[in-house]
C-alpha positions as CSV (number, residue, x, y, z in Angstrom):
1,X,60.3,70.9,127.5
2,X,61.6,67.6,128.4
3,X,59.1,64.9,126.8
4,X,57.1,62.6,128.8
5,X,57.4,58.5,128.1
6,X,54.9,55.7,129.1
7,X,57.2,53.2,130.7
8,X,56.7,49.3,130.2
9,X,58.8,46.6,132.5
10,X,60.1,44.1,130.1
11,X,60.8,40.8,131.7
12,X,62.7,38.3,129.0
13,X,65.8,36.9,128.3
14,X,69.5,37.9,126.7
15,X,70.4,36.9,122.9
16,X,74.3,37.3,123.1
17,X,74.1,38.0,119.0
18,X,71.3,41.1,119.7
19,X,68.8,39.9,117.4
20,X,66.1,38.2,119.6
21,X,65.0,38.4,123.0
22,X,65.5,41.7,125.2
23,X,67.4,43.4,122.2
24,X,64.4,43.0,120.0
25,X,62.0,44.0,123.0
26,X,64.4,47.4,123.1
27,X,64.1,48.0,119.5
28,X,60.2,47.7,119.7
29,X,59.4,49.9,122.7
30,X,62.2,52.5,120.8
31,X,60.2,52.6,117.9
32,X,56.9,53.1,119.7
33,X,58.3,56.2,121.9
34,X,58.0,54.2,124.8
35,X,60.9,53.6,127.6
36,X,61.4,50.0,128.8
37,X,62.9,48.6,131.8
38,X,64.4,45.1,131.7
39,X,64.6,42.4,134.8
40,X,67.1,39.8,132.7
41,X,65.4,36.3,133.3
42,X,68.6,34.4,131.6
43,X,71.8,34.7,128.9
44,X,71.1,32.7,126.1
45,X,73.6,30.9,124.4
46,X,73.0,31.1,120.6
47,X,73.0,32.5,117.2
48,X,71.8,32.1,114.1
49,X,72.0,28.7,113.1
50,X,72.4,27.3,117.0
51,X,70.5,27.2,120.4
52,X,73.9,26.0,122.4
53,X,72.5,26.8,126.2
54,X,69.8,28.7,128.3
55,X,72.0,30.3,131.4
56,X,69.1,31.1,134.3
57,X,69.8,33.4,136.5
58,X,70.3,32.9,139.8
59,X,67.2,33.6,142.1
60,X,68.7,35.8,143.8
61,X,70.1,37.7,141.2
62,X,66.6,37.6,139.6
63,X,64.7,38.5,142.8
64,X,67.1,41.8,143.8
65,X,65.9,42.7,139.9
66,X,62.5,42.3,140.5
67,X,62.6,44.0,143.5
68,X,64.6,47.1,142.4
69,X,62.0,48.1,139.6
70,X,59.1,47.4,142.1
71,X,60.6,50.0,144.4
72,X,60.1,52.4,141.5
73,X,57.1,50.8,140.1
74,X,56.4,53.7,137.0
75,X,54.7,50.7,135.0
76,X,51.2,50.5,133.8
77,X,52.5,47.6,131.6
78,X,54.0,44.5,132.0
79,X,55.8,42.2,128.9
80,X,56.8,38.9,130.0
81,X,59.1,36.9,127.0
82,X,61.4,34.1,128.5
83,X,60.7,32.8,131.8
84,X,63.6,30.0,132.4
85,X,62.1,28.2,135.5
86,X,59.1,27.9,137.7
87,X,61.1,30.0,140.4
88,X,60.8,32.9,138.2
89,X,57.3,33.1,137.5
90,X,56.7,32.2,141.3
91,X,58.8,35.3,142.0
92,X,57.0,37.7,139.8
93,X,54.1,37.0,140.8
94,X,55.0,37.4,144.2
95,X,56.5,40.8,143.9
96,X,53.4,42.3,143.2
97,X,55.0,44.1,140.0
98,X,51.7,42.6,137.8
99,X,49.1,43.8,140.2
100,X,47.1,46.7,138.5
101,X,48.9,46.4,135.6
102,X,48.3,45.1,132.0
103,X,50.5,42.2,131.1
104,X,51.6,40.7,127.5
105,X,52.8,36.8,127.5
106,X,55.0,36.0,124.7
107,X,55.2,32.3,125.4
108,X,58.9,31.7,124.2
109,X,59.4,27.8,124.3
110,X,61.9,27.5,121.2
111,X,64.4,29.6,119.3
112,X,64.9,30.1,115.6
113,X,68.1,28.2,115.8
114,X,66.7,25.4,118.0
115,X,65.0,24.5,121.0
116,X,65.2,25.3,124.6
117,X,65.8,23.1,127.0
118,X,63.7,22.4,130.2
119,X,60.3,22.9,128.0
120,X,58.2,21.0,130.7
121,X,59.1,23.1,133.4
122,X,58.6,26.2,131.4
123,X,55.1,25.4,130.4
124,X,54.9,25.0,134.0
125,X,55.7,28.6,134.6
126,X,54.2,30.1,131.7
127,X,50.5,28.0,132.9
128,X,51.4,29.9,136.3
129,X,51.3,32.9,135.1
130,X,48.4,33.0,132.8
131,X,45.7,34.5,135.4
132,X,47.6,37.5,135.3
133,X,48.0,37.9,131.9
134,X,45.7,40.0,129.1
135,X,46.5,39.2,126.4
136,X,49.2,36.0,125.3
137,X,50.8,35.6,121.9
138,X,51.5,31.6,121.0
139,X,52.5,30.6,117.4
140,X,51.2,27.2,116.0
141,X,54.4,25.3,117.4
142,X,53.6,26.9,120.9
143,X,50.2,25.8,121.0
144,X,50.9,22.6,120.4
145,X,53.6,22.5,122.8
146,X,51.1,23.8,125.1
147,X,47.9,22.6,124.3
148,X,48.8,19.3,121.9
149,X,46.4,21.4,119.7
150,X,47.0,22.0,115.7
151,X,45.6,24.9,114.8
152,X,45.3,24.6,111.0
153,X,41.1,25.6,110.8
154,X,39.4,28.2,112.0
155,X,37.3,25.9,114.6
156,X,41.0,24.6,115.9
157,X,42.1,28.4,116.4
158,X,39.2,29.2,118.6
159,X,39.5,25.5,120.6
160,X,43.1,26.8,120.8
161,X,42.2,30.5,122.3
162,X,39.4,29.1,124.7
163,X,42.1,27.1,125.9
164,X,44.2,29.4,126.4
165,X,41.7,31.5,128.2
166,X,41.0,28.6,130.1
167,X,43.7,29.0,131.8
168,X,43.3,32.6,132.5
169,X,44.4,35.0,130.0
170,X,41.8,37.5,128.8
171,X,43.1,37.4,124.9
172,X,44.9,35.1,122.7
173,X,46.3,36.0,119.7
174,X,47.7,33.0,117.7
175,X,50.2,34.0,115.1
176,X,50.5,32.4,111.4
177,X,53.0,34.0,109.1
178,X,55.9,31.0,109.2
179,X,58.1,30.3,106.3
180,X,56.5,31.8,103.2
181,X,53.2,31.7,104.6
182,X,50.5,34.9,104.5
183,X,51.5,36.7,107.8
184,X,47.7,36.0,109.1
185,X,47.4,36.2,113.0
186,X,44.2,35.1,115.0
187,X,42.7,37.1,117.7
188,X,40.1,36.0,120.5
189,X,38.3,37.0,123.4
190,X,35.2,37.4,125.1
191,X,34.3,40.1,122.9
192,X,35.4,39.9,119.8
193,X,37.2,37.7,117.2
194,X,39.3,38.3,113.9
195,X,42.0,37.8,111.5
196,X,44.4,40.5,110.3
197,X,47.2,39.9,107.9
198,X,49.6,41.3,105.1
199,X,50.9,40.0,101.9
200,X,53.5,37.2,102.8
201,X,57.3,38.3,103.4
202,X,60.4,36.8,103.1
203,X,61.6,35.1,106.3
204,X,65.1,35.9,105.6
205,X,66.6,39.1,108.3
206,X,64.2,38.4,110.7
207,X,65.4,36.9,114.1
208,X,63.1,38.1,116.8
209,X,59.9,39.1,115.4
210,X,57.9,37.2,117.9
211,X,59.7,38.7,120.4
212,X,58.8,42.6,118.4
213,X,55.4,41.9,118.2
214,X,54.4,41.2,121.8
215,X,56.6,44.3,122.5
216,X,54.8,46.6,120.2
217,X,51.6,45.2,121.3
218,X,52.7,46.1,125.3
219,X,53.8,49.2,124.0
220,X,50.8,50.5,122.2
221,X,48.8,49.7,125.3
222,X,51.3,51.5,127.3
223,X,49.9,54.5,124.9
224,X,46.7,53.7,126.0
225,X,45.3,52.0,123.1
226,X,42.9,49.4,123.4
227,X,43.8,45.8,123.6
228,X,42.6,45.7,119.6
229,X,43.8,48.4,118.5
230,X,47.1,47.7,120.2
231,X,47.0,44.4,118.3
232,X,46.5,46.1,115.1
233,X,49.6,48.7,115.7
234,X,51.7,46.0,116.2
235,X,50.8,44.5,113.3
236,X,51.2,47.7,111.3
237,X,54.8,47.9,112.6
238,X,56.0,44.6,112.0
239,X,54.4,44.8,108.4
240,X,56.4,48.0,108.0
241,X,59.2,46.6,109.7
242,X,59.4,43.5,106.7
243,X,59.8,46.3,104.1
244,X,62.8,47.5,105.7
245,X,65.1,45.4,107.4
246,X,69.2,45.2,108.4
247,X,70.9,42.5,108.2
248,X,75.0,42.3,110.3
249,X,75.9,39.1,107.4
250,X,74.8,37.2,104.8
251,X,72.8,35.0,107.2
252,X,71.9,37.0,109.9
253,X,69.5,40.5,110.5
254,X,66.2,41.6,111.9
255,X,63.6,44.2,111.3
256,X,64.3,47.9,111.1
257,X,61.1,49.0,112.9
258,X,60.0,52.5,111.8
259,X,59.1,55.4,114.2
260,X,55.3,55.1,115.2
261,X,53.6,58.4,113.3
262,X,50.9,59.3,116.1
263,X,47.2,60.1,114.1
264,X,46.4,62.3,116.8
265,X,49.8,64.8,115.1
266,X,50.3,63.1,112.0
267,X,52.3,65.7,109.8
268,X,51.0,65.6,106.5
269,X,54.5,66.5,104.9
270,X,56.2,63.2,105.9
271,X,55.3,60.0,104.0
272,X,53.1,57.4,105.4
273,X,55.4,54.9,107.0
274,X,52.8,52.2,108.2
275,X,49.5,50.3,106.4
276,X,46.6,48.9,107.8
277,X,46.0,45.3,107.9
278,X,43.3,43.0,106.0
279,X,40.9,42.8,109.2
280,X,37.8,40.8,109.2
281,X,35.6,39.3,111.5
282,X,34.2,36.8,108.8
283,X,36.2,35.3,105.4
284,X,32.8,36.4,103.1
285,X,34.1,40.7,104.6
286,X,36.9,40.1,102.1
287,X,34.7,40.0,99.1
288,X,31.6,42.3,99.8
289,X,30.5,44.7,96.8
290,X,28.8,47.5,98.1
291,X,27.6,50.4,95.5
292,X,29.8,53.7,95.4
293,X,27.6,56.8,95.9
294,X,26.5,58.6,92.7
295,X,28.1,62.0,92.4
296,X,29.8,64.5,95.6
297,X,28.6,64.2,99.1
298,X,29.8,67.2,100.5
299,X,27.4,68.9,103.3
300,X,25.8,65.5,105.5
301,X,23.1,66.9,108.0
302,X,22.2,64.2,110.5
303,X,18.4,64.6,111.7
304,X,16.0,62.6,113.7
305,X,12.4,63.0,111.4
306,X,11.3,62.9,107.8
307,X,10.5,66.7,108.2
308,X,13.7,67.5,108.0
309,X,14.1,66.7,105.1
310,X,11.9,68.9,103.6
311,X,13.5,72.0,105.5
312,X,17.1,71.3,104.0
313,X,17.0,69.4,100.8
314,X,15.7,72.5,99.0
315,X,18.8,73.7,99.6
316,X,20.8,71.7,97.3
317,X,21.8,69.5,99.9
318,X,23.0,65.7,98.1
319,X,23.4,63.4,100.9
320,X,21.4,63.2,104.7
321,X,21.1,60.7,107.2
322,X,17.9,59.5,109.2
323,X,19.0,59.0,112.9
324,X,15.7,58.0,114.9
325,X,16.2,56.9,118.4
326,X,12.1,57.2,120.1
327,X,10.5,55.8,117.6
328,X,9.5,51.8,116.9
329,X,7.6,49.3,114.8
330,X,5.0,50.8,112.5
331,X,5.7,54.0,113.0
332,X,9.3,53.9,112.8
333,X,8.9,52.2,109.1
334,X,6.5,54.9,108.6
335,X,8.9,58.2,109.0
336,X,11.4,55.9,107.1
337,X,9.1,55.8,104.2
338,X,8.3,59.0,104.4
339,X,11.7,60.4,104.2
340,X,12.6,57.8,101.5
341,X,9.8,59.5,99.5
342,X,11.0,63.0,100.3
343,X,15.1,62.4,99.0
344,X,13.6,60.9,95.7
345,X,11.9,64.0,95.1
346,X,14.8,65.9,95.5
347,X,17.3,63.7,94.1
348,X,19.1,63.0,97.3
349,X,21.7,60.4,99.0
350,X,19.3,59.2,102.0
351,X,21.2,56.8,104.7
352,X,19.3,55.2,107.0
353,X,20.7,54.6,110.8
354,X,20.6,51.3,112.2
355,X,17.3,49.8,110.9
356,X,19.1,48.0,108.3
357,X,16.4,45.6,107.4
358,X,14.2,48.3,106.9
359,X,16.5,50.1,104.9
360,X,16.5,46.5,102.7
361,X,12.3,46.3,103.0
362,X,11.5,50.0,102.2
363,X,14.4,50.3,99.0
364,X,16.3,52.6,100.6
365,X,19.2,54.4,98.6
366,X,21.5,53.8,101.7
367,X,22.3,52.6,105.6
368,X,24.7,53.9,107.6
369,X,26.1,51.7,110.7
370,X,28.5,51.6,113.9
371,X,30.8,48.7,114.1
372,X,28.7,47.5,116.8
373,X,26.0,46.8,115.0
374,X,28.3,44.7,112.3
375,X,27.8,41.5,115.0
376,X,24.1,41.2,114.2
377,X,23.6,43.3,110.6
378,X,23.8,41.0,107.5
379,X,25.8,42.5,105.3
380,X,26.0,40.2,102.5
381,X,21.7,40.8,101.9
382,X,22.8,44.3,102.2
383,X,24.9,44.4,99.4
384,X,22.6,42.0,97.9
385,X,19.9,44.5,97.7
386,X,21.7,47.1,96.1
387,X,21.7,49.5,99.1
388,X,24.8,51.2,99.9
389,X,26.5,51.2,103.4
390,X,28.3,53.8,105.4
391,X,29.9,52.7,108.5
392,X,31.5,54.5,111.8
393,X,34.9,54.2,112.4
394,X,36.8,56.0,116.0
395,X,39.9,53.6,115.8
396,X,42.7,51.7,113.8
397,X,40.6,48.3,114.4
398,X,37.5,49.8,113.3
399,X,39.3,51.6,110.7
400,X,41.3,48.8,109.5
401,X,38.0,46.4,109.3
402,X,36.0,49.0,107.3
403,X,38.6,49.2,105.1
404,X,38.5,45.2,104.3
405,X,34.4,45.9,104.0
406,X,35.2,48.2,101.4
407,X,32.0,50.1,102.5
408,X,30.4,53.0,100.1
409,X,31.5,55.4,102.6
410,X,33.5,55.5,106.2
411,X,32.8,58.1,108.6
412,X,35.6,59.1,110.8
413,X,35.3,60.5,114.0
414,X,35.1,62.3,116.7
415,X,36.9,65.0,115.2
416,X,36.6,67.2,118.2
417,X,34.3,66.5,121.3
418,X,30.8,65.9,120.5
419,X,27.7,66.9,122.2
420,X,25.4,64.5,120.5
421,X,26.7,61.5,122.7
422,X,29.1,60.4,125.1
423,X,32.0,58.7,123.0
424,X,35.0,57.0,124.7
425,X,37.3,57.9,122.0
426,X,39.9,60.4,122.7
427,X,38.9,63.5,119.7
428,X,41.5,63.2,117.1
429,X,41.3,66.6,115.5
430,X,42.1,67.8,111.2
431,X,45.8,65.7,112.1
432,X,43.7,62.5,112.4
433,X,41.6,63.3,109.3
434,X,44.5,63.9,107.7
435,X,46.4,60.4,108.6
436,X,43.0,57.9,107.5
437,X,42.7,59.5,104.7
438,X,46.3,58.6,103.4
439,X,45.2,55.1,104.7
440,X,42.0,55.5,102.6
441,X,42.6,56.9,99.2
442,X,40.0,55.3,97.0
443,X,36.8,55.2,100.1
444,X,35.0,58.2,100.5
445,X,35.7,59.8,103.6
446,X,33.2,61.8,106.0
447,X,34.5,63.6,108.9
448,X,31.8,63.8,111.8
449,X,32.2,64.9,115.7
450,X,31.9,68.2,117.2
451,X,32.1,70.5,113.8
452,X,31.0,74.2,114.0
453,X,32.3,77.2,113.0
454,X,36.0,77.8,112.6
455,X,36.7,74.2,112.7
456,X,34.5,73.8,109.3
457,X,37.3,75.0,107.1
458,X,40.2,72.9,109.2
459,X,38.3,70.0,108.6
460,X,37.5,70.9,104.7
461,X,41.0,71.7,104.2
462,X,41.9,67.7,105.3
463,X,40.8,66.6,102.1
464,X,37.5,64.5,103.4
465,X,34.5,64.2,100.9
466,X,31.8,65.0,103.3
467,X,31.6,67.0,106.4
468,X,28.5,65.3,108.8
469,X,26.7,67.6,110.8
470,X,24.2,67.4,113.8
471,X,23.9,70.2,116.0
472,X,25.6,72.8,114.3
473,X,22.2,72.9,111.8
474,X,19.5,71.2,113.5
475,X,20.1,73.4,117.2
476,X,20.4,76.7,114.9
477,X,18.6,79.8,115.0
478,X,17.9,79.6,112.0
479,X,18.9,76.1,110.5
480,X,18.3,76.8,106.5
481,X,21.1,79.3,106.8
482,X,23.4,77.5,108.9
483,X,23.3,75.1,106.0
484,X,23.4,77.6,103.3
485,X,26.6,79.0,105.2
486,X,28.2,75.7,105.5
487,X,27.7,74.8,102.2
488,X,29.0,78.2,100.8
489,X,32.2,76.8,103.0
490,X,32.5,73.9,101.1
491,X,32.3,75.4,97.9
């Protein structure tokens, strides 16, 4: 069978030494499984130690470009790196080639061996272009260039990325990392904000990584991540791409970037080849201390009363969660109490969804939550108060910023499609199991998401600590021997 590739058009320039520009975009959208098309916006003149000329095309020769790939328009994304004159953006954006497309701005205004010339004109075309774009990728010098902002505190970054979206892109991320510096990038938009890093690297062999990272980012979004998650795969690659780098002399090189390992088919034979960033959403998620849960998990029943409880605890069952949805006010803190009361007699792990100040307020031993609810949940009194935290996790953002939180446990899922709710995450079967956990070796791991029957054992065999359950026990016949069954599984 021949294989399938998402397609991205590249639009950037030509490094005549292979390092930067469209040869690092190549390398990139290689690594990612991705094809790339290129429309060639200039030949550079440099190398490593100097920027001699920038070579526009013609428009012509740039128009017949643009208007040969729009004849065959395969693209759901766009990646624009050099744009050499305000002709050029006018042209693109009158070929149509952005409409209905996702676009990535890398906003290249200098070279590692020097600057470009015609930088006002540039700007020019770059501010031109930013309604169309979704997400744009400045360093500091660029956002000074374009903004006469520094961007050395956190209240600079975000005047920096509201600028940016002032002008109309949709997401800014502002990369850090130069020199010897801790590789910490800043990402912004209407939705969300946060920093991700990795341990600083040697800037040595590494022409182009600018160039790399917008690439990656286009072409993880060409695999239909989501604009953070694509963000966060980028970041993974050019992490992994620091650890292993060429170099063609003693001055000059790049980075090797790895072959993407998909979760969704992760084979469990070959080594991990990628790490998740430090991801937080506030500096205090770096530090929190949340208790580790006493003893195995193993069987996790998810149920929506206190009476519950008493049906399946019996059993032997360790660890349940409390998942009420139609209940409120006193009567919600009632069946909360009264479940609390029932897992102390029986010696169990009881996490409570949501209701995390009621969890605090009624002593509970735990509270599990969604990474929508970490916006408004104050996690610092939860730790505080002893209680321990499990959070939902569906992606590599999610993933990546549980990790940093270092909760008590992480729940990954859907394994398989779920009943229980509509999700928008695509089901990332025993593979994906298997690929967190070599991300998460020391966090206890709980699989959830459409679990029954023969998939039981595939998921038991992935090496997860607890196997959460909803349906499978509660909408039983008989649910004291589904449980019994499953937990004669796990043994």
């Amino acid at each position: 069978m021949i294989q399938f590739l998402p397609s991205v058009l590249n639009i950037s320039g030509n490094d005549p030494m292979g390092l930067a520009g469209n040869h690092a975009d190549l390398r990139a959208f290689a690594a990612m499984q991705v094809h790339a098309a290129t429309v060639i916006t200039a030949t550079t003149a440099q190398n490593q130690h100097d920027f001699f000329a920038l070579n526009a095309l013609s428009h012509e020769a740039f128009r017949s470009q643009l208007d040969a790939v729009a004849k065959q328009d395969i693209f759901s994304v766009v990646k624009l790196g050099l744009i050499a004159s305000l002709s050029q953006a006018e042209a693109v954006l009158g070929s149509g080639i952005l409409s209905d497309k996702l676009c990535v701005l890398d906003p290249v205004l200098a070279a590692t061996s020097g600057n470009i010339t015609q930088t006002e004109e540039r700007i020019a075309a770059i501010k031109l272009l930013m309604p169309e774009v979704d997400v744009v990728t400045p360093n500091h010098q660029e956002v000074l260039a374009m903004l006469g902002l520094t961007v050395e505190t956190h209240a600079a970054r975000v005047q920096a990325a509201q600028g940016f979206m002032q002008l109309g892109a949709r997401a800014v991320l502002i990369k850090g990392g130069h020199g010897d510096q801790l590789g910490e990038d800043f990402f912004y938009s209407e939705e969300i904000s946060f920093y991700l890093s990795h341990p600083a690297c040697t800037p040595a062999y590494s022409r182009g990584t600018g160039c790399a990272l917008a690439s990656l980012i286009a072409a993880s979004l060409a695999r239909q991540a989501s604009v953070p998650d694509a963000v966060v795969m980028a970041k993974m690659q050019i992490d992994a791409g620091f650890q292993h780098k060429f170099k063609i002399d003693d001055d000059s090189g790049s980075l090797a970037l790895q072959p993407w390992q998909d979760h969704v088919d992760f084979d469990p034979s070959q080594a991990l080849q990628v790490r998740l960033p430090v991801l937080y959403g506030k500096p205090f998620e770096t530090s929190l201390d949340f208790k580790p849960c006493a003893g195995p998990l193993g069987l996790y029943p998810v149920v929506d009363r206190a009476h519950w409880l008493d049906t399946l605890l019996p059993l032997g069952i360790k660890i349940i969660q409390l998942r009420v949805k139609d209940l409120q006010g006193e009567a919600l803190k009632q069946e909360i109490e009264q479940a609390i009361k029932i897992a102390r007699q029986y010696d169990a792990k009881l996490f409570i969804n949501d209701y995390w100040q009621l969890a605090i307020e009624c002593e509970a031993y735990g509270v599990h939550l969604g990474q929508e609810d970490l916006a408004v949940a104050d996690l610092q009194a939860i730790s505080a108060a002893g209680v321990r935290l499990g959070l939902s996790s569906h992606c590599f953002f999610e993933v990546a910023r549980a990790k940093t939180i270092k909760p008590s446990y992480i729940a990954f899922g859907p394994v398989y499609e779920t009943q229980s709710k509509d999700m928008p995450w695509i089901p990332q079967g025993p593979s994906g199991l298997k690929y967190w956990r070599a991300h998460l070796p020391q966090i206890p791991m709980v699989a959830i998401g459409g679990i029954h029957g023969e998939r039981f054992t595939r998921v038991k065999d992935m090496g997860v600590d607890a196997i959460a359950m909803i349906s499978a026990i509660t909408e039983a016949e008989n649910p004291q021997q589904a449980a019994v069954d499953y937990m004669a599984l796990l043994e």
